[in-house]
ZALO-724289 format. One record per residue: z, y, x of N, C-alpha, C in turn; residue number from 1. Coordinates in pm, 1 decimal, decimal comma, always signed. Example, Ala and Ser with C-alpha at 12.3 -4.5 7.8 and 13.67 -1.06 7.14 Angstrom:
<sites>
      n_w      n_v      n_u     ca_w     ca_v     ca_u      c_w      c_v      c_u num
   +780,0   -569,0  +1319,0   +780,0   -450,0  +1230,0   +780,0   -330,0  +1320,0   1
   +708,0   -225,0  +1285,0   +714,0   -106,0  +1367,0   +787,0     +3,0  +1290,0   2
</sites>
This chain:
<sites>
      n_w      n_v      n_u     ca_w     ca_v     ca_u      c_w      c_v      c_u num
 +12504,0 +10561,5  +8901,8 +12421,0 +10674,1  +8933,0 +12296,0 +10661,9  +8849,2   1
 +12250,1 +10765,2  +8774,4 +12120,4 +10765,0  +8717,5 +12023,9 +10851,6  +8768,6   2
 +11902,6 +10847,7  +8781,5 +11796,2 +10907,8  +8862,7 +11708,9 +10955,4  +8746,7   3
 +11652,7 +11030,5  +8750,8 +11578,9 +11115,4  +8668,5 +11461,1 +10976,7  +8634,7   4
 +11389,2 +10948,4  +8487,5 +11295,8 +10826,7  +8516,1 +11187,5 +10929,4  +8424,9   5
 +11189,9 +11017,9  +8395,5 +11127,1 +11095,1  +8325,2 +10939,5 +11075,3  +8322,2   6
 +10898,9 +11101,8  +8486,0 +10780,5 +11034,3  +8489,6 +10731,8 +10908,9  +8436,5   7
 +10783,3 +10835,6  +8470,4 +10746,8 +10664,6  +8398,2 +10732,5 +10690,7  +8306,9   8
 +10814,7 +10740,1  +8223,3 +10789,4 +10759,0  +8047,7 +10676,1 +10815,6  +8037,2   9
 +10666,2 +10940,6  +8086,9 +10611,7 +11038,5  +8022,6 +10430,4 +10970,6  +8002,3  10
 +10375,2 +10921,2  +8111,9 +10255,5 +10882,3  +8225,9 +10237,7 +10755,8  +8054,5  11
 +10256,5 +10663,7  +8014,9 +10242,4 +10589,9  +7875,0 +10194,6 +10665,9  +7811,6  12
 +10293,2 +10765,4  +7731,8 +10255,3 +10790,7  +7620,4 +10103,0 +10944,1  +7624,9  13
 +10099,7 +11000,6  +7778,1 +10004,2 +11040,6  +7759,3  +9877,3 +10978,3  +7791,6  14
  +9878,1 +10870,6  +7864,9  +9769,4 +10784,0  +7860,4  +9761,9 +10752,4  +7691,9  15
  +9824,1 +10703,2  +7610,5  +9805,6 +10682,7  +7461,8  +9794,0 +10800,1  +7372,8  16
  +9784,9 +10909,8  +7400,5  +9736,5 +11030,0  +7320,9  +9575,0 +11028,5  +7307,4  17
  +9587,4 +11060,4  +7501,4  +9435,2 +11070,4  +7520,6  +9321,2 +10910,5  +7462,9  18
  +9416,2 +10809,8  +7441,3  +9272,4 +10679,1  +7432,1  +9280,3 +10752,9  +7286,5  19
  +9400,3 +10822,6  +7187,7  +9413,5 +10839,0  +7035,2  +9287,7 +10936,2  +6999,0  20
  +9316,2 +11017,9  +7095,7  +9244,3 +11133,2  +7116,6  +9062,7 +11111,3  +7119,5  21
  +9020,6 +10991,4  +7193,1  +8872,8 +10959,5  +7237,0  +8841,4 +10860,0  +7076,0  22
  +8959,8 +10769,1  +7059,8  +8908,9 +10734,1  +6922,3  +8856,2 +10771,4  +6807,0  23
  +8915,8 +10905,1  +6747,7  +8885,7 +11005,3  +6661,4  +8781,0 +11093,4  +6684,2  24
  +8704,6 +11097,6  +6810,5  +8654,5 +11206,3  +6830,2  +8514,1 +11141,5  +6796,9  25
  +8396,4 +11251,1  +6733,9  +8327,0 +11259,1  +6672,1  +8192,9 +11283,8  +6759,5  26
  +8239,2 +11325,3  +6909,7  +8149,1 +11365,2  +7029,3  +8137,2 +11226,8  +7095,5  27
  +7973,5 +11156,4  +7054,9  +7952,0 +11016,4  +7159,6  +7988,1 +11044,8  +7273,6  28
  +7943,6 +11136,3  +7336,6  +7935,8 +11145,1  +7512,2  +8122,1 +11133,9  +7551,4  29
  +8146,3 +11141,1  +7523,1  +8339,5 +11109,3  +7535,6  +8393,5 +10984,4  +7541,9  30
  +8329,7 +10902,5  +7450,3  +8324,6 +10753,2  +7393,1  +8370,4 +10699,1  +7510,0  31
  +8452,8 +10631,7  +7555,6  +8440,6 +10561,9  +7680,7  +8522,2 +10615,1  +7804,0  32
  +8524,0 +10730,6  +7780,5  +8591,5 +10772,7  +7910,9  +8731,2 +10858,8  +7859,2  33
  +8841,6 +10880,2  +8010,9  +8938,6 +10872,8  +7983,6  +8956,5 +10947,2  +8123,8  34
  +9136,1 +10970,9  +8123,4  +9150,4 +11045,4  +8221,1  +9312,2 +10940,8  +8333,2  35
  +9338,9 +10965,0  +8462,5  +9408,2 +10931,7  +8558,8  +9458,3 +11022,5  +8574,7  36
  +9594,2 +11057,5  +8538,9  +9650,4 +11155,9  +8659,2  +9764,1 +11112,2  +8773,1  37
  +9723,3 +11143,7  +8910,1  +9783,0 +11055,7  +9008,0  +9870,6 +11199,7  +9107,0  38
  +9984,4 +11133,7  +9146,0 +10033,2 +11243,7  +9232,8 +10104,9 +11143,6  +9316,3  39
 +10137,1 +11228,2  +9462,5 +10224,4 +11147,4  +9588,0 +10199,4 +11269,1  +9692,6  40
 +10277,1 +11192,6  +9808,7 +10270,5 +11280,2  +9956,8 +10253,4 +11198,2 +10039,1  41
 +10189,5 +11280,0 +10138,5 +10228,8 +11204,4 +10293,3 +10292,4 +11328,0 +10340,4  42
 +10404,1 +11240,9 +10421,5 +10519,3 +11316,8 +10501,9 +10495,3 +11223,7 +10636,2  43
 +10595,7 +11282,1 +10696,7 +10650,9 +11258,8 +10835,0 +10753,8 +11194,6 +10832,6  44
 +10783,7 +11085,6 +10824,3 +10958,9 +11034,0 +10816,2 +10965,9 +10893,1 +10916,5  45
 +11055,5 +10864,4 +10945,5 +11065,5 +10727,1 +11030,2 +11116,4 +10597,2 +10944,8  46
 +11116,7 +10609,1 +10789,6 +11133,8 +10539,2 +10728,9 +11078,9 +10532,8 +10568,9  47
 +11008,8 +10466,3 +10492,2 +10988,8 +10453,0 +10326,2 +11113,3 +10412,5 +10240,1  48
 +11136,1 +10471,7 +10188,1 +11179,4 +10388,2 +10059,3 +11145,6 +10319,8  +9973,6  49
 +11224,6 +10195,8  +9991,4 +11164,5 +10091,0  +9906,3 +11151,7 +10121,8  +9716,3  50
 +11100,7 +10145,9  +9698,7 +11052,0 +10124,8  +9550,3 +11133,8 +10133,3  +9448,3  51
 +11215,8  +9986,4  +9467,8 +11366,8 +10012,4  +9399,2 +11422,3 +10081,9  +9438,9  52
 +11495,0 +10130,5  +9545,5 +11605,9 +10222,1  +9558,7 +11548,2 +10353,2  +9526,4  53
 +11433,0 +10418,5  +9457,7 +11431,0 +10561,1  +9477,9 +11486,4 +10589,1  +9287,4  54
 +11475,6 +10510,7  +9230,4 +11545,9 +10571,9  +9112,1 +11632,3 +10376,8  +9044,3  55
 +11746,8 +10437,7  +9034,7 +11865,8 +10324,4  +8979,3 +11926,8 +10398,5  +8895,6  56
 +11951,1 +10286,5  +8806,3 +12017,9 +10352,2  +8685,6 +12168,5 +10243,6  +8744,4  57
 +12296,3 +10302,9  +8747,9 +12451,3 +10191,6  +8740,9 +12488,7 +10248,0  +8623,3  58
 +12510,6 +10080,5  +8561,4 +12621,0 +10096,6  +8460,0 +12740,2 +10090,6  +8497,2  59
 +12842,6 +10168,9  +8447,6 +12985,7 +10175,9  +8527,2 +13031,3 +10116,2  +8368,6  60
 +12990,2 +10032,9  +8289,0 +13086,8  +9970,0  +8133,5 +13155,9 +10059,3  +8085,2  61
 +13238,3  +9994,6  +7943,8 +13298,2 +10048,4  +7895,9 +13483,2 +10009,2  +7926,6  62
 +13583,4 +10111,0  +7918,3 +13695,2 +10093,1  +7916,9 +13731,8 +10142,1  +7831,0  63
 +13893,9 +10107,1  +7779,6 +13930,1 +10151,8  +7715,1 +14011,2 +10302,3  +7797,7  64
 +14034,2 +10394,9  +7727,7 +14147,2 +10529,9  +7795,8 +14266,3 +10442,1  +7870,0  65
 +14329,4 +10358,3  +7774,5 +14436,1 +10302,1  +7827,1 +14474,3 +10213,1  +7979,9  66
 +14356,5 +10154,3  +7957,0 +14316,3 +10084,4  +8143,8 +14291,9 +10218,2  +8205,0  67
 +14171,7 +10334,9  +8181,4 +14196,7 +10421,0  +8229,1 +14322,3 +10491,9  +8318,7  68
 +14364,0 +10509,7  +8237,7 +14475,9 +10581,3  +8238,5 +14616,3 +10494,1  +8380,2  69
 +14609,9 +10353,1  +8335,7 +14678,9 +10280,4  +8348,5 +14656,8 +10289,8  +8563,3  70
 +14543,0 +10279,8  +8534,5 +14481,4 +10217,1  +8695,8 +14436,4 +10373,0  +8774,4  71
 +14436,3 +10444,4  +8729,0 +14376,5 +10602,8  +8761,6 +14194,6 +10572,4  +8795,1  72
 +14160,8 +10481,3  +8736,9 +14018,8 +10484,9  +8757,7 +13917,3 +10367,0  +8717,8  73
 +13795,3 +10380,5  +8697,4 +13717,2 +10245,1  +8666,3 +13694,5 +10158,0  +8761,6  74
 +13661,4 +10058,2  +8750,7 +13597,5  +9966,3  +8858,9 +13479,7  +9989,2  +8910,0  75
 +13489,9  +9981,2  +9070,5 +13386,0 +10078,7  +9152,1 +13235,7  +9968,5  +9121,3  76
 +13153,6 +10031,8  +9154,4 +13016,7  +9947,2  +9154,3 +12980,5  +9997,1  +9279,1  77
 +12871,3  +9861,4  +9331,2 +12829,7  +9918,8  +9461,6 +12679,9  +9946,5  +9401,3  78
 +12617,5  +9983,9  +9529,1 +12474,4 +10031,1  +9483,6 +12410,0 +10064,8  +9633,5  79
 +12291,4 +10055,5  +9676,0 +12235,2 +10015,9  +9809,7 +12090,9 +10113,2  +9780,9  80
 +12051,5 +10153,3  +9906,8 +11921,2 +10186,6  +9940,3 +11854,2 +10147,2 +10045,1  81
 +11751,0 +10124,4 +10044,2 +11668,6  +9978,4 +10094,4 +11562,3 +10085,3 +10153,1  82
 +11532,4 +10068,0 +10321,2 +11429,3 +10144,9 +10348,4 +11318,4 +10033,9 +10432,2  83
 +11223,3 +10109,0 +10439,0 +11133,3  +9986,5 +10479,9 +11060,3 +10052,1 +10569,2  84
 +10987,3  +9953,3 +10617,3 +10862,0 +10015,5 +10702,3 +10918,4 +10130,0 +10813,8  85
 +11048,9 +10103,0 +10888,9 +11143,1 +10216,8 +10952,2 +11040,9 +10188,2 +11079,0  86
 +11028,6 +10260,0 +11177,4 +10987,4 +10274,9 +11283,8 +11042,7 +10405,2 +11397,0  87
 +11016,5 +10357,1 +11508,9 +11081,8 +10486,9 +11609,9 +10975,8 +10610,1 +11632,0  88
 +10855,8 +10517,0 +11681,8 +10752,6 +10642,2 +11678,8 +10708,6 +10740,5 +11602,8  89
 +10682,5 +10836,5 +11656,8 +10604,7 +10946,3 +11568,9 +10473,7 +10924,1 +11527,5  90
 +10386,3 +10980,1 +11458,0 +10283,3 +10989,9 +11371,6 +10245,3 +11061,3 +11507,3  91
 +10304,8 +11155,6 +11533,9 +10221,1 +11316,2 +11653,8 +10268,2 +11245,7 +11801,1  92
 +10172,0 +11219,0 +11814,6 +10214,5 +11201,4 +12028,5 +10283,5 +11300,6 +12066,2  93
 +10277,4 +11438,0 +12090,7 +10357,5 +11541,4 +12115,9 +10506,4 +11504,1 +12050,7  94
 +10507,3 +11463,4 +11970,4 +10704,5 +11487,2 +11937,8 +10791,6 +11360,5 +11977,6  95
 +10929,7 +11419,0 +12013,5 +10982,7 +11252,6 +12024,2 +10994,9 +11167,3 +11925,6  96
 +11041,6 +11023,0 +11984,4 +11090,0 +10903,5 +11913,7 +11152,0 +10931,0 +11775,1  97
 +11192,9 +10905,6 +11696,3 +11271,7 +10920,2 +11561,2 +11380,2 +10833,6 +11641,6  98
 +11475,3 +10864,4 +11625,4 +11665,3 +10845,7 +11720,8 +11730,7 +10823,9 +11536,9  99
 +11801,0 +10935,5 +11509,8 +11881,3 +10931,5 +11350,7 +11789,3 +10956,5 +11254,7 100
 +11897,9 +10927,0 +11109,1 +11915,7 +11005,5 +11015,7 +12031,1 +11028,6 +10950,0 101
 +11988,4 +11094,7 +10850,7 +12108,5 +11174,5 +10766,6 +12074,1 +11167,1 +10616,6 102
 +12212,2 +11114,3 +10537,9 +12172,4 +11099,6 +10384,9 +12238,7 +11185,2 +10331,5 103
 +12146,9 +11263,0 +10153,7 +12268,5 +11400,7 +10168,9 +12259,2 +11391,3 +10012,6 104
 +12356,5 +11310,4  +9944,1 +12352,0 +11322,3  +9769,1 +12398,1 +11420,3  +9764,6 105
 +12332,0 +11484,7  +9619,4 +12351,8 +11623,9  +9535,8 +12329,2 +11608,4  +9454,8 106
 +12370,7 +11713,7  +9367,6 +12380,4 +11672,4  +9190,9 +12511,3 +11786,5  +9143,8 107
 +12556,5 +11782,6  +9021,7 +12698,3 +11858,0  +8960,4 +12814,1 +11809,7  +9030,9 108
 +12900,0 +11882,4  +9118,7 +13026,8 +11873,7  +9217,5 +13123,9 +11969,8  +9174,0 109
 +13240,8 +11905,1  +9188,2 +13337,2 +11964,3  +9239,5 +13428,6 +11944,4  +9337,3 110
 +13449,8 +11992,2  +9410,9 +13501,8 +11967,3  +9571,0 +13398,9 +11808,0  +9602,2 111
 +13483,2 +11744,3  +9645,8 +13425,5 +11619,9  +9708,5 +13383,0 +11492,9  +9577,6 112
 +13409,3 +11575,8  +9490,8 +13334,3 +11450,7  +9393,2 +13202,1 +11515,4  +9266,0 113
 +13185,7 +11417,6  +9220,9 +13059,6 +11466,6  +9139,7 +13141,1 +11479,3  +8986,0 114
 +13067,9 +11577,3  +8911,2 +13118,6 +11573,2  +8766,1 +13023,0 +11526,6  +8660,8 115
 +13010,9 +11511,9  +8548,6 +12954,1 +11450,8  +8472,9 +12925,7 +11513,1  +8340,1 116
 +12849,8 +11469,7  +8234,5 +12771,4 +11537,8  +8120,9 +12892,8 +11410,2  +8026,8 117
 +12854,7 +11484,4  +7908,4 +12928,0 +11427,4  +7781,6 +13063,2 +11448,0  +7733,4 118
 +13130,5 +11362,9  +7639,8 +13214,4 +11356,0  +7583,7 +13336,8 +11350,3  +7699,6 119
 +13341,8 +11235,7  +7751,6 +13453,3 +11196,4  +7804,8 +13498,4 +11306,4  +7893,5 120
 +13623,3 +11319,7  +7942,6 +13725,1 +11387,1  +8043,9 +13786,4 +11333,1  +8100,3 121
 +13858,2 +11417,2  +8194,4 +13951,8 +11384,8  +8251,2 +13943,0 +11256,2  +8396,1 122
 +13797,1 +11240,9  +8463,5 +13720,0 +11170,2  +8523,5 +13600,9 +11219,2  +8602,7 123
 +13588,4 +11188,4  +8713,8 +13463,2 +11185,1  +8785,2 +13440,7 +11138,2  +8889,4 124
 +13344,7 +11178,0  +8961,5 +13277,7 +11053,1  +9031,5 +13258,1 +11092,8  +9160,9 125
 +13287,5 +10981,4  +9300,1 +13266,0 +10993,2  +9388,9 +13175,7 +10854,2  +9486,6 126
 +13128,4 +10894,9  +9596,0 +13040,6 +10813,4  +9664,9 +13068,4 +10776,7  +9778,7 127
 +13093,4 +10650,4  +9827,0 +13142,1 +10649,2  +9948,8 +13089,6 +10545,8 +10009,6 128
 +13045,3 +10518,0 +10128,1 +12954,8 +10481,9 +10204,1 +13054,5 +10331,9 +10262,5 129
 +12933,2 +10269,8 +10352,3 +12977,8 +10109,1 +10359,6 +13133,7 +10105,1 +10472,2 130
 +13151,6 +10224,1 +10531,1 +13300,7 +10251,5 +10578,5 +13411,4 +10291,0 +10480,0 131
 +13381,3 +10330,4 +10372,3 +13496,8 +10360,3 +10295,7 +13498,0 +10527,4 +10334,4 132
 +13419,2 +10568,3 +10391,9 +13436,9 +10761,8 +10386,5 +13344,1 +10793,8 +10275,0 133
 +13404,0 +10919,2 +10215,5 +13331,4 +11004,7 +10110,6 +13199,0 +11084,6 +10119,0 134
 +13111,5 +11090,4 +10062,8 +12971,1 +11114,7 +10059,3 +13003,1 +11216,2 +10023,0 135
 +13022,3 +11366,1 +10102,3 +13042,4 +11518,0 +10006,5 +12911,6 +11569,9  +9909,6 136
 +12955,2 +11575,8  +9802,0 +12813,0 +11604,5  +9767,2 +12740,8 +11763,7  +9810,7 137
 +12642,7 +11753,1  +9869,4 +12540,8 +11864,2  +9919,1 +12557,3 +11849,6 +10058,4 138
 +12620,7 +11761,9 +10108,3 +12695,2 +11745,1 +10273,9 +12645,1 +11653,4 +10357,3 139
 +12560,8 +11629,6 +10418,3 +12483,2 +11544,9 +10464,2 +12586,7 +11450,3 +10548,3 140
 +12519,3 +11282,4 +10568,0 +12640,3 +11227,8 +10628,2 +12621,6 +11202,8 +10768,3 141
 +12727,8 +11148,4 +10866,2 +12707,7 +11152,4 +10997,3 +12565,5 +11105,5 +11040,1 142
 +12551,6 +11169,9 +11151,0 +12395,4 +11083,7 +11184,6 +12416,4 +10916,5 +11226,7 143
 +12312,8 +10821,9 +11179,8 +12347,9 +10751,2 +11226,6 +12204,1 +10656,2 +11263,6 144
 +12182,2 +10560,4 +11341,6 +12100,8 +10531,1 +11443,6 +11990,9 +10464,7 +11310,2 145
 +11838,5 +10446,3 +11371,5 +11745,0 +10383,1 +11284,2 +11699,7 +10269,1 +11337,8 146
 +11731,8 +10172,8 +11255,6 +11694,5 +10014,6 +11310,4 +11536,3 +10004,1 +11284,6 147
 +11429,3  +9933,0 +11356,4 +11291,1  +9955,8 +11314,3 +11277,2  +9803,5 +11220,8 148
 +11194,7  +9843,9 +11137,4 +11156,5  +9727,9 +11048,7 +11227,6  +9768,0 +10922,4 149
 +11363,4  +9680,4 +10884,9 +11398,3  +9731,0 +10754,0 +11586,7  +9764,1 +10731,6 150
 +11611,4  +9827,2 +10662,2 +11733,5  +9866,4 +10693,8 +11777,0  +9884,8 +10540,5 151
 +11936,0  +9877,7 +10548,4 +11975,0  +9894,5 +10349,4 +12108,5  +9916,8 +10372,1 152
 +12177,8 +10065,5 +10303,9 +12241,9 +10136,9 +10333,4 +12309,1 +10100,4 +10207,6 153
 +12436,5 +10092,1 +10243,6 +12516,2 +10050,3 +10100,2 +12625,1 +10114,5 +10064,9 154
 +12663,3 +10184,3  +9946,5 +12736,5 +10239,0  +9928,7 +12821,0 +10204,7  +9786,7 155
 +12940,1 +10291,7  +9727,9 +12991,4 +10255,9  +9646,7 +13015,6 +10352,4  +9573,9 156
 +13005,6 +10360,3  +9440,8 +13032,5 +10482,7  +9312,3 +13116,7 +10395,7  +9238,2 157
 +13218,6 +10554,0  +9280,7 +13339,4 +10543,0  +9224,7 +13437,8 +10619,8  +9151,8 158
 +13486,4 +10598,8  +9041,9 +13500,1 +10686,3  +8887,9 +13666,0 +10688,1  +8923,9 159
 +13705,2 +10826,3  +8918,5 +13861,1 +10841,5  +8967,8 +13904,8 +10952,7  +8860,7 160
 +14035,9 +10954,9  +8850,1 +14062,9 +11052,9  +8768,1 +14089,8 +11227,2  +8886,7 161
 +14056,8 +11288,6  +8749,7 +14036,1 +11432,7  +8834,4 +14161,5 +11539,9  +8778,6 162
 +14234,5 +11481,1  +8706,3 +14384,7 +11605,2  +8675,4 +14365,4 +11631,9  +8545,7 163
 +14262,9 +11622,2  +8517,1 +14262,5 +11677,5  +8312,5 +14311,0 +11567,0  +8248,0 164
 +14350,9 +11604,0  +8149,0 +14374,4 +11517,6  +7994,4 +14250,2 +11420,8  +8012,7 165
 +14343,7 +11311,8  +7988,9 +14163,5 +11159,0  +7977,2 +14153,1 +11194,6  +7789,2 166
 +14009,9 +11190,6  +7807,9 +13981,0 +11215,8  +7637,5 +13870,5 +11076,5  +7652,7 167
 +13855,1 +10998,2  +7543,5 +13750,0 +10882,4  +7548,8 +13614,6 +11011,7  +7546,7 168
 +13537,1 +10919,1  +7585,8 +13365,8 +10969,0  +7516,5 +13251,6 +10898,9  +7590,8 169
 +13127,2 +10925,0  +7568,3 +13034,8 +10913,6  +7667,2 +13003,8 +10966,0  +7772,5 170
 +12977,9 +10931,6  +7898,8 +12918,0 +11069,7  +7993,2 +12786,9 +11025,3  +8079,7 171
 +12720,2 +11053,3  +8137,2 +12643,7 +11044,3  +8252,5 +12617,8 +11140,2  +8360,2 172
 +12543,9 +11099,5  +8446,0 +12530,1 +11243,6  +8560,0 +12408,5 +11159,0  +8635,7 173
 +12358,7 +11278,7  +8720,0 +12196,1 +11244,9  +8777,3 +12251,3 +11299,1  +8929,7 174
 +12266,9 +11197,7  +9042,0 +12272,9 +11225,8  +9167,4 +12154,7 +11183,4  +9222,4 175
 +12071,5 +11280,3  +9299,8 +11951,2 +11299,6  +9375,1 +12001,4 +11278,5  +9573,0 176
 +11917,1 +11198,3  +9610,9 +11969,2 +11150,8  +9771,8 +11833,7 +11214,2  +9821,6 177
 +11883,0 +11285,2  +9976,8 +11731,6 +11254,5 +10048,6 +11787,6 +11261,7 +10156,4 178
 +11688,0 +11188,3 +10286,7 +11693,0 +11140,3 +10372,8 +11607,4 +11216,1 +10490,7 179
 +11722,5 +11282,1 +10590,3 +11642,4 +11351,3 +10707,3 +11612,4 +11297,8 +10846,0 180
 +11546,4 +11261,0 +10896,3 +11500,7 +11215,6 +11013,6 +11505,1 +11314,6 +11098,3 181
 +11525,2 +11242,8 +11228,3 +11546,6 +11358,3 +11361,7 +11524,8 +11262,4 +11457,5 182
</sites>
């Protein structure tokens, strides 16, 4: 699974414009100063995500078509999300306890699996949780209870063939998770 990392990048190289930018400049009063740009939320949730789990890149390797072909699929990788700081209470005295949640990947689907960018065919991708059931994509999954303190949800991505012609190539795809409390 790859997660968008776009920010990280981006947040470097415009911090290094702007110091390029104060170097050249010909106005003393500038000399010295520089700019932060900071963004976040506060929400309501009964749990954080830990740090690592909000963007992972899996490598699923290389095969040849022929193992492909041979096995109807790649070798699964697992991959986990790590929540922290879980608690039952609410933030608001008025509302109840936090009881479940619900995890709901989305991204490019077809029926119950995900599809993918690039070269390759004849392949795509599905998600399936630490029981062995399928993660529908846009389909949120059963509710299930919130342990307080820390909790890590583990799942498995897994590359199956989908009925087309296997053609070699490259591919990737960007599955986005979020997490509803109730």
């Amino acid at each position: 699974m790859r997660i968008n990392r776009s920010v990280c990048f981006l947040v470097a190289p415009s911090l290094l414009i702007v110091s390029l930018g104060t170097i050249n400049s010909a106005n003393a009063a500038q000399e010295g100063s520089g700019r932060v740009n900071m963004e976040g939320a506060i929400i309501d949730a009964a749990c954080a995500i830990d740090v690592g789990s909000r963007d992972q890149t899996i490598d699923m390797g290389v095969y040849p078509v022929s193992q492909v072909i041979r096995d109807g699929r790649i070798p699964s990788q697992p991959f986990a999300i790590k929540l922290v700081d879980c608690r039952l209470e609410r933030g608001e005295p008025n509302k109840p306890a936090w009881q479940k949640f619900q995890v709901t990947f989305s991204g490019n689907a077809n029926g119950e699996r995900f599809t993918m960018a690039g070269d390759a065919r004849g392949i795509n991708m599905r998600i399936l949780d630490s029981q062995g059931s399928v993660m529908m994509p846009g389909i949120a999954s059963l509710p299930a209870g919130i342990t307080p303190g820390e909790m890590t949800l583990n799942y498995t991505l897994d590359m199956v063939g989908n009925g087309e012609i296997m053609r070699a190539g490259a591919y990737r795809s960007t599955i986005r998770f979020k997490m509803d409390y109730y």
